[in-house]
PLY file of the C-alpha trace (Angstrom):
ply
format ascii 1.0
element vertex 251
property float x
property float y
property float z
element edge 250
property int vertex1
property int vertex2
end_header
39.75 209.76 76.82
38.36 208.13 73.48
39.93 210.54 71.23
41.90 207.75 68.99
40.00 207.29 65.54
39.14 203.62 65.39
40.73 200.67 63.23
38.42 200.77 60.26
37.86 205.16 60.43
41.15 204.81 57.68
44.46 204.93 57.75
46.32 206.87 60.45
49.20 208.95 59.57
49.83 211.75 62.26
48.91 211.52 65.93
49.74 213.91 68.64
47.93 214.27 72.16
49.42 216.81 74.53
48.32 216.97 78.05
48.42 219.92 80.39
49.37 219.14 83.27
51.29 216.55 82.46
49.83 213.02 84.00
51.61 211.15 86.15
50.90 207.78 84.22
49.33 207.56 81.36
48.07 204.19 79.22
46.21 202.64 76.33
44.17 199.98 76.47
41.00 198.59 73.79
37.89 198.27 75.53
35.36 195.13 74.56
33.95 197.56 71.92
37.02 197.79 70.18
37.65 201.81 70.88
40.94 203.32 72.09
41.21 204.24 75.87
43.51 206.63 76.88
44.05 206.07 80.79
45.47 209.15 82.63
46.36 210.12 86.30
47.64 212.95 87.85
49.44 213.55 90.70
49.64 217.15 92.61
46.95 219.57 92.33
46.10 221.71 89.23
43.39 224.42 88.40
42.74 223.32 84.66
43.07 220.71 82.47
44.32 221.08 78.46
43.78 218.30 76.36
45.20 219.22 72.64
44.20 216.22 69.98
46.02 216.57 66.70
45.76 213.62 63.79
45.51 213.38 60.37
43.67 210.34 58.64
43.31 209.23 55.41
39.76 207.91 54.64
37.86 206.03 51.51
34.10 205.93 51.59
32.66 202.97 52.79
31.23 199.89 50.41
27.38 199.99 49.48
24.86 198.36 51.73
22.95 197.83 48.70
24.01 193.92 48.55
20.55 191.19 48.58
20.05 190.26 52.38
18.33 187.99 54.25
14.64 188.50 54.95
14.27 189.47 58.02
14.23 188.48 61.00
17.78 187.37 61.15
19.39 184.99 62.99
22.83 183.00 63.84
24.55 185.62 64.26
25.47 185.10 67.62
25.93 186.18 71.00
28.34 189.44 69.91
25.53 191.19 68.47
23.25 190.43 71.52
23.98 193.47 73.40
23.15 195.98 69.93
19.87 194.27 69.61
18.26 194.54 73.22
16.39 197.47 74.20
13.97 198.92 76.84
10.27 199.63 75.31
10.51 203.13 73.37
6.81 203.60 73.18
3.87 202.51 71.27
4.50 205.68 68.71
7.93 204.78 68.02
6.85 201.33 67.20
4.46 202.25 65.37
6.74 204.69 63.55
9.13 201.88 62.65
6.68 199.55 61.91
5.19 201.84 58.86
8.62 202.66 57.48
9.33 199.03 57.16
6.17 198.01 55.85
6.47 200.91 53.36
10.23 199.24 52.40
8.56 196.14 51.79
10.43 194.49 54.53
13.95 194.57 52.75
16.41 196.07 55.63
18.55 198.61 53.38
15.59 200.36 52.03
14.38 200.79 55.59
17.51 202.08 56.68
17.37 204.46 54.19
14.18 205.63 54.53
14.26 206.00 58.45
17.59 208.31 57.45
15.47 210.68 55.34
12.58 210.62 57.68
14.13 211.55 60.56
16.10 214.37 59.09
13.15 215.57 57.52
10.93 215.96 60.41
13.33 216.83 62.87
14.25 220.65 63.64
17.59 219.53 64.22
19.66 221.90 67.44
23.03 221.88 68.89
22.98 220.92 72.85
26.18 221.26 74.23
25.21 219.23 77.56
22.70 216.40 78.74
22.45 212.86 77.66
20.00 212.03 74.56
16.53 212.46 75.20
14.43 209.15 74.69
13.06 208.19 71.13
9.63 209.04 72.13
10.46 212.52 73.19
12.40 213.29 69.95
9.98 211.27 67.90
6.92 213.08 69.30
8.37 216.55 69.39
10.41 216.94 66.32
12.73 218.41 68.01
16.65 217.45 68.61
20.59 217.48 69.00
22.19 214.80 66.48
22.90 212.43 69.69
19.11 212.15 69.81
18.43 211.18 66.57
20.94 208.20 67.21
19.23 206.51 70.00
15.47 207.25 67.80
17.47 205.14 64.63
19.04 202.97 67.14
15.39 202.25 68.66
13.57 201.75 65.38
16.25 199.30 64.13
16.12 197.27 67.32
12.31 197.15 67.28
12.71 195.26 63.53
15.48 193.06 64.71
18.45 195.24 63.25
21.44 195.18 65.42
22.61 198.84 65.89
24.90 200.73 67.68
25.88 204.54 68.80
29.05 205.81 67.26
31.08 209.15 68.30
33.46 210.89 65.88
33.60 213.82 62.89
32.51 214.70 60.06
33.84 217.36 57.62
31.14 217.17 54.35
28.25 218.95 56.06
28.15 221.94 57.82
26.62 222.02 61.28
23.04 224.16 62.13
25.38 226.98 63.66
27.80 226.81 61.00
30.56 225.88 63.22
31.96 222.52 64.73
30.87 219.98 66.81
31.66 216.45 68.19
29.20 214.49 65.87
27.20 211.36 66.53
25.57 208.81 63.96
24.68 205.40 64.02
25.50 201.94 62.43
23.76 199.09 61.75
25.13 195.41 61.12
23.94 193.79 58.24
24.51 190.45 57.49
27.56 189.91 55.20
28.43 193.37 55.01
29.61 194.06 58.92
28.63 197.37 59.83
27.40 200.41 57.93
26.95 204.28 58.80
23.86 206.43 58.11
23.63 210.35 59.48
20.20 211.24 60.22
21.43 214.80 61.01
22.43 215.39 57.19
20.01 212.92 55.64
22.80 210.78 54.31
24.90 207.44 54.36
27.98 208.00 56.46
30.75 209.19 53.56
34.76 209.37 53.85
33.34 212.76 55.16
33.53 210.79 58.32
35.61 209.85 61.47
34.66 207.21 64.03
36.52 207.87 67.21
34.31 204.69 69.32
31.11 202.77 69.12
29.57 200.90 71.48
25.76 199.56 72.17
24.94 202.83 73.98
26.09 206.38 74.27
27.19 206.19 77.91
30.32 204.26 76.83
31.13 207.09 73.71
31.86 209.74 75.86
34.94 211.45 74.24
36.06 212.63 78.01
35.34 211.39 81.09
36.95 211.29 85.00
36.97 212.43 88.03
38.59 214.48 90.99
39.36 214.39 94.46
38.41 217.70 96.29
36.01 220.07 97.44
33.31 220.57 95.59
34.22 223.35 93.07
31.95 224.56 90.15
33.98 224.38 86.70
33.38 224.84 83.11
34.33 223.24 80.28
35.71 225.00 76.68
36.28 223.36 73.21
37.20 224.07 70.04
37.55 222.09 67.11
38.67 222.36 63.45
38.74 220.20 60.11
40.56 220.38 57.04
39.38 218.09 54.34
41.41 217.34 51.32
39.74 215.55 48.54
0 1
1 2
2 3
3 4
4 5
5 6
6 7
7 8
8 9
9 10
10 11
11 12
12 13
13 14
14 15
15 16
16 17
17 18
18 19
19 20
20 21
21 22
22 23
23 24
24 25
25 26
26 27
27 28
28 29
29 30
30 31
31 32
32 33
33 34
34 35
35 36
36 37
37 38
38 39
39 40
40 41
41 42
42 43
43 44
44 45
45 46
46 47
47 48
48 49
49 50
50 51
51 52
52 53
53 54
54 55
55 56
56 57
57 58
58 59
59 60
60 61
61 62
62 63
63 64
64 65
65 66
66 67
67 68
68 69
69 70
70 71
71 72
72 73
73 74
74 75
75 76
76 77
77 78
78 79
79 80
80 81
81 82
82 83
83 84
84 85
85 86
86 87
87 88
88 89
89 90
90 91
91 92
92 93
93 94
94 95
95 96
96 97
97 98
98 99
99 100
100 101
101 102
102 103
103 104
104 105
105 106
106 107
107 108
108 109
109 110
110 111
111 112
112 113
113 114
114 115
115 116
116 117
117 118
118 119
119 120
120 121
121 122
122 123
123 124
124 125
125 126
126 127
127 128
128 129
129 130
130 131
131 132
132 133
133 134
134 135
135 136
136 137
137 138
138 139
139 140
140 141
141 142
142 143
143 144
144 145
145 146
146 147
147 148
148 149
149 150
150 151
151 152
152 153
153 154
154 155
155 156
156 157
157 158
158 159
159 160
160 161
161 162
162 163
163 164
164 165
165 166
166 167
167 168
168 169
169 170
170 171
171 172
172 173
173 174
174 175
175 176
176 177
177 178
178 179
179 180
180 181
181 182
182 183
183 184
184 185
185 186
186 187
187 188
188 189
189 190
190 191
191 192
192 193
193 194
194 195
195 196
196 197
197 198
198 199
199 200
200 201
201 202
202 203
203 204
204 205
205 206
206 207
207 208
208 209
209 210
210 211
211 212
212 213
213 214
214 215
215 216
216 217
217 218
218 219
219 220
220 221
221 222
222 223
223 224
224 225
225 226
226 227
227 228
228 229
229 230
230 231
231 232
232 233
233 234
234 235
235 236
236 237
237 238
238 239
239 240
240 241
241 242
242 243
243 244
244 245
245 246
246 247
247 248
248 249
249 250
């Protein structure tokens, strides 16, 4: 489970995580992305599973990524970032896509970021999609059309394509309502700049990531942001899957 906020979300000051049935071992351990696993394993049979995540956080919006950078490209920054710049080929209209928004920022990487932020909410008829993986950039890019998981892995393309690190992050966020007025596990990404570490922007709202928001893990792609994921040993057995979730912000 990567239900834990991480490190630099704010400070923590109520957890609870209750369990039903109760594991038979359970663990924490930080994964090389820096995210909180929770390792559990159960022992005799059960019919369902209840996983209740309580915690209250206190947050501070982050620092403007309005600072002078670097031209790019950008180098020496080592091998860490390697795996948030790499990237299979999203297309000749996504590069082209990128390529235009930074040519209209003049090259200068926070403008870009800024403007791919507004772009894709603005031509996006944005949808909740409770199951499935992200589409690929091309297919949101060329149809318009998308859940805010797939307008991650479009910004995380375009940034790539111009040398931005950027990575997939999976959390809440408690300024903007979602399409269907209710809510939803939220993705947005972040990209590194240099001297500033790493900063939030939500296509899905057309914003900069605020104290609005919660990061519960990152990591270069969304396969490793799952919020729940395991196994059983059985028969095959069809099952379903519930959730609800609320948030109470206090300014």
């Amino acid at each position: 489970m990567r239900l834990t906020p991480r490190g630099e979300a704010g400070r923590l000051l109520l957890r609870g995580l209750v369990i039903e049935p109760e594991p038979a071992a359970l663990r924490e351990i930080e994964d090389a992305h820096g995210n909180v696993l929770t390792l559990v394993e159960f022992g005799d049979p059960a019919s369902a599973l209840r996983i209740d995540s309580q915690f209250e956080i206190e947050t501070q919006a982050p620092l403007a990524a309005d600072a002078s950078l670097p031209p790019l490209p950008w180098h020496g920054e080592g091998a860490a970032l390697a795996p948030y710049l790499g990237a299979t080929d999203p297309g000749a209209a996504v590069r082209d896509f990128a390529r235009l928004l930074m040519a209209a920022s003049r090259g200068e990487a926070p403008a870009f970021l800024d403007a791919l932020t507004r772009a894709l909410y603005e031509r996006t008829d944005r949808r909740i999609r409770d199951t499935g993986y992200a589409q690929s950039p091309e297919e949101t890019l060329l149809r318009a059309v998308g859940a805010c998981r797939d307008l991650v892995v479009l910004f995380i393309a375009c940034c790539r394509l111009m040398g931005i690190p950027a990575r997939f992050v999976s959390g809440y966020q408690a300024r903007a309502e979602s399409v269907d007025g209710k809510r939803h596990l939220h993705a947005w990404p972040e990209a590194f700049l240099p001297g500033l570490g790493w900063r939030g922007y939500d296509p899905t709202h057309g914003t900069r990531v605020s104290d609005g928001h919660v990061a519960l893990c990152a990591a270069p792609e969304q396969a490793e942001t799952m919020p729940v994921e395991g196994g059983y040993y059985g028969a095959p057995m069809g099952t379903s899957l519930r959730y609800r979730l609320e948030i109470v912000a206090e300014d």
